[in-house]
N, C-alpha and C positions, 0 to 999 in steps of 0.2 A: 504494500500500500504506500502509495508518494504520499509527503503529507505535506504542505505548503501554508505556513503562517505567517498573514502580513501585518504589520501593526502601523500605525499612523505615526510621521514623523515626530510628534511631540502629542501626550494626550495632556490635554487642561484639567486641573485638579476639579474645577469644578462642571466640568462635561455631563455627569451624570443627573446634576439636578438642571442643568441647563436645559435636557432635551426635553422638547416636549412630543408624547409620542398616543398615539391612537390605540386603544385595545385590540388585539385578536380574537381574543377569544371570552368566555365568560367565564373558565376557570382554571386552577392555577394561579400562582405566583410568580413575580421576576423575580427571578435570580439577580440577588447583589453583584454578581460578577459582570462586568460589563464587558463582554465577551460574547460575539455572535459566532457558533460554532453550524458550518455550511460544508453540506454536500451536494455533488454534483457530478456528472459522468462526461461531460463537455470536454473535446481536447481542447489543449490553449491554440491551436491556431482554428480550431472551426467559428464562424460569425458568433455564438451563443459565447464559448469562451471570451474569446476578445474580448464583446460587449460587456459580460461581467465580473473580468478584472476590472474594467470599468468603472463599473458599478462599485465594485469593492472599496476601491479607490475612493470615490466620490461619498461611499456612506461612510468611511472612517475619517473622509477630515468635516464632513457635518456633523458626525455625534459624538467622535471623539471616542467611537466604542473599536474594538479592535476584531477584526474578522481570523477566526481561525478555518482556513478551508483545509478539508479533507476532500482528494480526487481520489473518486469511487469506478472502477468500471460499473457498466450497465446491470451484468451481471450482478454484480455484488451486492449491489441494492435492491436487483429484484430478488436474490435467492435468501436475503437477512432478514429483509425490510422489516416481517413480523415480530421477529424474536426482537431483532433489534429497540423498534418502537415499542416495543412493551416494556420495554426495562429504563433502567436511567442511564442508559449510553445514551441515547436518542438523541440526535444533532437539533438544531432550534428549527432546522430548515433545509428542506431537501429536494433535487428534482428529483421527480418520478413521474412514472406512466401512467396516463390519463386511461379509463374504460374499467369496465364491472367488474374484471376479472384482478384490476390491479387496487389502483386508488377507490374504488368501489369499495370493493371487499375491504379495506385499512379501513375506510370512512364506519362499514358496519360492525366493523371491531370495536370501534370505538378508539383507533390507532392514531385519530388525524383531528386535529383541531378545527373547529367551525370559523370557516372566515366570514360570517354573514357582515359582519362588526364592522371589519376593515374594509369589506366591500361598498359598506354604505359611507364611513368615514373619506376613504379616499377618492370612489368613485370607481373603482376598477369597472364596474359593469358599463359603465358612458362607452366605456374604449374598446368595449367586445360584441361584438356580433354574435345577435343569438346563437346562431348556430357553433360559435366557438364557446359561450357558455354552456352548454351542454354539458360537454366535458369534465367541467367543472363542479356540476351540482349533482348530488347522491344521496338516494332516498336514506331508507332506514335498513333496507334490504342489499343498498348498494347498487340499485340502476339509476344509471343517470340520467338528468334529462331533470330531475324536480327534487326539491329537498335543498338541504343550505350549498350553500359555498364550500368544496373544501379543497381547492386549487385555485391555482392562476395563471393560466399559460401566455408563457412570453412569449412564443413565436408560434408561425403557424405552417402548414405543410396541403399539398392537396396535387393530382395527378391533373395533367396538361398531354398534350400532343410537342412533342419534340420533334425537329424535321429539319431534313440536309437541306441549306438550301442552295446547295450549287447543283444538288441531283435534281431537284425543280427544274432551275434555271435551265441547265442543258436540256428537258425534258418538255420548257416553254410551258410548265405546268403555276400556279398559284395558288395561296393558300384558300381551302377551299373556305366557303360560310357556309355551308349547308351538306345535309347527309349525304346527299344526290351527289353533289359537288369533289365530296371526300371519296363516295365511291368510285365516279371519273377517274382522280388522279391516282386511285391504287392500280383501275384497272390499264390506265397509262403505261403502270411501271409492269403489270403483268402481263400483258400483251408485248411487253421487251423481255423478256424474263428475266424481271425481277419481283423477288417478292418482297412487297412494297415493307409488310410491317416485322419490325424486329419481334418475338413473342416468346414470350416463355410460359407453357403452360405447367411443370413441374414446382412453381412458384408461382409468387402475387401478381405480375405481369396481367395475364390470360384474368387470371378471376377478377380483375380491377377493371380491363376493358368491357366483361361480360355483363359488371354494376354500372358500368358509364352507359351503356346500352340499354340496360333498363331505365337508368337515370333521364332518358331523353325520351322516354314516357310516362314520368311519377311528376306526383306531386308533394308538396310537404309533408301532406297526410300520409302517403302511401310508404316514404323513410320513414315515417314516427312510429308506423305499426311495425314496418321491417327490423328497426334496431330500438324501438323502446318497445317494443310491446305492447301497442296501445290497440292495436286489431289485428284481426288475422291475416295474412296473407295470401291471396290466390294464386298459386304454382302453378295455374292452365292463363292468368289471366295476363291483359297485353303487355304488363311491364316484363315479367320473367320472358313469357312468350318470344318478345321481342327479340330478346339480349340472345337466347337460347339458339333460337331458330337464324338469328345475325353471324353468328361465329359458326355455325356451319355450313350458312351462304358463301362467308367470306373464305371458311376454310376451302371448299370446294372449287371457290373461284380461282385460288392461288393466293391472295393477298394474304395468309396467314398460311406458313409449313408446318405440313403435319410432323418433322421432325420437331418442331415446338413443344410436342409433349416431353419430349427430355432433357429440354434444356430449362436451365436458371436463370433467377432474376440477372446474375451477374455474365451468364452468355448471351443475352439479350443486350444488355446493354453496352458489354462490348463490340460486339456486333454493330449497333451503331455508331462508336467511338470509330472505328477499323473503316465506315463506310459501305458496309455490306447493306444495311437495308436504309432505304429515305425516312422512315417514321417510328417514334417510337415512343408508344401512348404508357407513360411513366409518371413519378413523384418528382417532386422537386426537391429532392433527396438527391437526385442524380447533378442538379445542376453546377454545384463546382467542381466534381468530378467532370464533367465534360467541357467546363471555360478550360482546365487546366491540361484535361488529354485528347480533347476533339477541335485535333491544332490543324487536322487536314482538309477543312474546309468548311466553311463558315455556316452557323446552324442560329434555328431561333426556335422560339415556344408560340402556341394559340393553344386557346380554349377548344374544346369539342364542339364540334359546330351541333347546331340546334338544341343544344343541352340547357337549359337554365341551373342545374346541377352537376356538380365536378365530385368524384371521392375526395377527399381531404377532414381534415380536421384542425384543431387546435395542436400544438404541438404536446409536450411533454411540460407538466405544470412544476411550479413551486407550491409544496404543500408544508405545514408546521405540524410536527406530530403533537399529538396531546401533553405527551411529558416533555415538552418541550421548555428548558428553562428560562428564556428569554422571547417570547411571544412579539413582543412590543418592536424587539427589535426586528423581528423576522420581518413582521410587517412593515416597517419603515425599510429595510430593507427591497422588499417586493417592488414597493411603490417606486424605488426610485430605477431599479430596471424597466419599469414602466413610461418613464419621460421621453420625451421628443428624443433627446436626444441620443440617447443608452438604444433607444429602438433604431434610430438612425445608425446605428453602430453595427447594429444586428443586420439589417439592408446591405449597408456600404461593404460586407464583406461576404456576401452569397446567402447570408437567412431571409426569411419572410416574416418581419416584425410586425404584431397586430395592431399596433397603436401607432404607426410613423405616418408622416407625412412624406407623400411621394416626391416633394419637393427637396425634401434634405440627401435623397440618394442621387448618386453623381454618374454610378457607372449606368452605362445605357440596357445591356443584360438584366441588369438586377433590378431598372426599373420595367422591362416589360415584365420579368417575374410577379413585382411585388402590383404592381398594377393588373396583371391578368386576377391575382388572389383577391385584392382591394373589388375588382368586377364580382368574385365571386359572395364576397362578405357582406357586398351594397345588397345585393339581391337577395341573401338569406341563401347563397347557393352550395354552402357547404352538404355532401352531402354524406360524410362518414366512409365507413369501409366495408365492403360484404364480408368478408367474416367476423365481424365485432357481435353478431347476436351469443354467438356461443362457442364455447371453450374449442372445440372440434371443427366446426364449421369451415377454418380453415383448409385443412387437406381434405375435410369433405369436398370442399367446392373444387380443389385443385381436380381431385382424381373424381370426379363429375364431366368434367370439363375436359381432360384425355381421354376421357372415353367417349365424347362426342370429336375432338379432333381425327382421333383414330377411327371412328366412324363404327365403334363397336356396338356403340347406345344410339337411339335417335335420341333427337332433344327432346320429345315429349316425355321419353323413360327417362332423362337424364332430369330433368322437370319434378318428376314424381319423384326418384331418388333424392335430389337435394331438396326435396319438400318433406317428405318423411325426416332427414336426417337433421334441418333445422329445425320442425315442430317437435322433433325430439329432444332436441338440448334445453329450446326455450321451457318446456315444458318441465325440465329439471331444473330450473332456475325462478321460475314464476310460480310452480306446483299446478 
């Protein structure tokens, strides 16, 4: 474990009575030590780090408290988190993963402190788009969607169409706006033989296209039953239908290879680093990795044509566990990752910050990123992820979805399968 302790050039004797600081939560006590102990899984050079050493910086010459950060892998925090938060190690303040199965479950433990306090104190909620609160709020049960506050996510993430565009250019092709449109230019490249889209269906790839395709026939309502559980879903009805009966048009056509059932997220996306296929319908996750290794010819992002909804989410939040001995500071903390310009920081170095102003970001990349997300957050178009209903549903949907590329299943049994298989998990989770 690295450990990294930074203290404020000089702290003033009388720093502690000086701050004045907003409640977290409604119980517990601060701890005399004025000492904000923070974890986090961030390398120091990804956007999120940068931004908050930043941050750090900034909170210890205004409160004059001293940050001790412990860098945690990912791992580490999701395989302790519980033991950990139940006892008195518990850090004041931690990232961790937003959904049911993570900060859900901590929240019904009674593991995570209620931020409703600080939410209304500072305003966090002004600067979130519903659909990035989501994430956030966690019943009693631990589904999200309703119930207090018990995160705050600083950045945000959500899957776009990435695409060569000098394989365009030579091809006299442009970016399409409409489904008709998009399916012209794949079958441009098929008709050359190439197949158009990079795909992995052994991975999230394939299952995230097959939700954007549903996604360009739903409505709000129709995500809120899919991953809150608020109605039931129809596995014959047009949104599934659509997605189902789409991917193996398109498989059939060429624009998706059936060697895509065995490849990964990370052959995929090679594959369009390297220049092998023109599009390649991903997270923006992918995006500094390809400013920095997709040097051979010049590429940009659009939204999914005719879609008012994108997969994406809120990123990965800051949450204060219950035994957390400095509350106060967490949240003062929080807030100031939250400014113009700490978000600005997060932009300017390939993140997607929820609260920036597109005017502070300089580079041209990173403002169509942050501006395609800002489209999807105006319109309430975040639309989650298809395996978030349930623990399995993930390699459910994977090995669903090879067996209609491979042409083993039709879609309509591929339909009924992942319709049994996800009213199976919800049903273990709701009763």
């Amino acid at each position: 474990m690295k450990k990294n302790t930074r203290h404020a050039a000089a702290i003033a004797a009388f720093a502690v009575s000086a701050i004045v600081l907003a409640g977290c939560s409604g119980g517990g006590s601060e701890s005399d030590d004025n000492t904000l102990t923070l974890w986090h899984f961030e390398s120091d050079t990804s956007a999120m780090g940068i931004a908050w050493e930043e941050a750090i910086k900034v909170f210890e010459e205004e409160t004059g408290a001293t940050v001790d950060f412990e860098e945690k892998s990912f791992e580490q925090i999701r395989s302790t988190a519980s033991q950990v938060l139940n006892s008195n190690e518990a850090p004041d303040i931690l990232e961790y993963n937003k959904g049911n199965a993570t900060a859900g479950l901590l929240a019904s433990q009674g593991l995570l402190s209620s931020l409703d306090d600080a939410y209304d104190e500072y305003g966090w909620a002004d600067k979130l788009a519903p659909s990035l609160q989501t994430t956030a709020r966690y019943d009693d049960k631990g589904i999200m969607g309703d119930g207090s506050f018990y995160g705050v996510p600083n950045y945000g993430e959500f899957v776009e169409v990435y695409y060569n565009k000098d394989m365009f250019a030579e091809n006299g092709l442009e970016v399409p706006t409409t489904l008709a449109e998009l399916e012209s230019v794949m079958k441009s490249f098929a008709d050359k033989g190439v197949t158009p889209l990079a795909e992995a269906a052994a991975e999230y790839p394939l299952g995230q296209l097959w939700y954007q395709l549903a996604l360009t026939k739903a409505d709000r309502g129709w995500i809120d039953d899919y991953q809150l559980y608020k109605g039931d879903i129809d596995w014959e009805g047009e949104e599934v239908s659509y997605a189902t009966e789409t991917i193996k048009d398109w498989t059939d056509a060429g624009y998706i290879s059936k060697d895509s059932t065995g490849l990964k997220a990370e052959d995929a996306g090679t594959a369009f680093i390297n220049g092998t296929y023109p599009i390649f319908f991903s997270g923006s996750w992918w995006y500094n990795r390809f400013t920095t290794e997709a040097t051979g010819f010049e590429w940009g992002t659009f939204l999914f044509p005719e879609a008012e909804f994108a997969p994406g989410s809120a990123g990965n939040m800051w949450v204060v566990p219950e035994n957390a001995a400095n509350k106060d500071l967490a949240a003062q903390f929080i807030d100031i990752t939250m400014r113009p310009e700490i978000q600005a920081m997060i932009g300017n170095n390939g993140g997607i910050p929820v609260a920036a102003d597109v005017a502070d970001i300089t580079d041209p990349k990173s403002i169509e990123l942050i501006t395609n997300f800002n489209t999807l957050t105006e319109r309430d178009g975040i639309g989650f992820y298809p395996d978030w209903p349930t623990a399995t549903f993930y390699d459910e949907l994977n090995a669903g979805l090879q067996e209609l590329v491979n042409d083993t299943k039709s879609p309509a049994d591929v339909q009924k399968q992942l319709g049994e298989q996800y009213q199976a998990g919800v049903d273990d989770i709701v009763g």
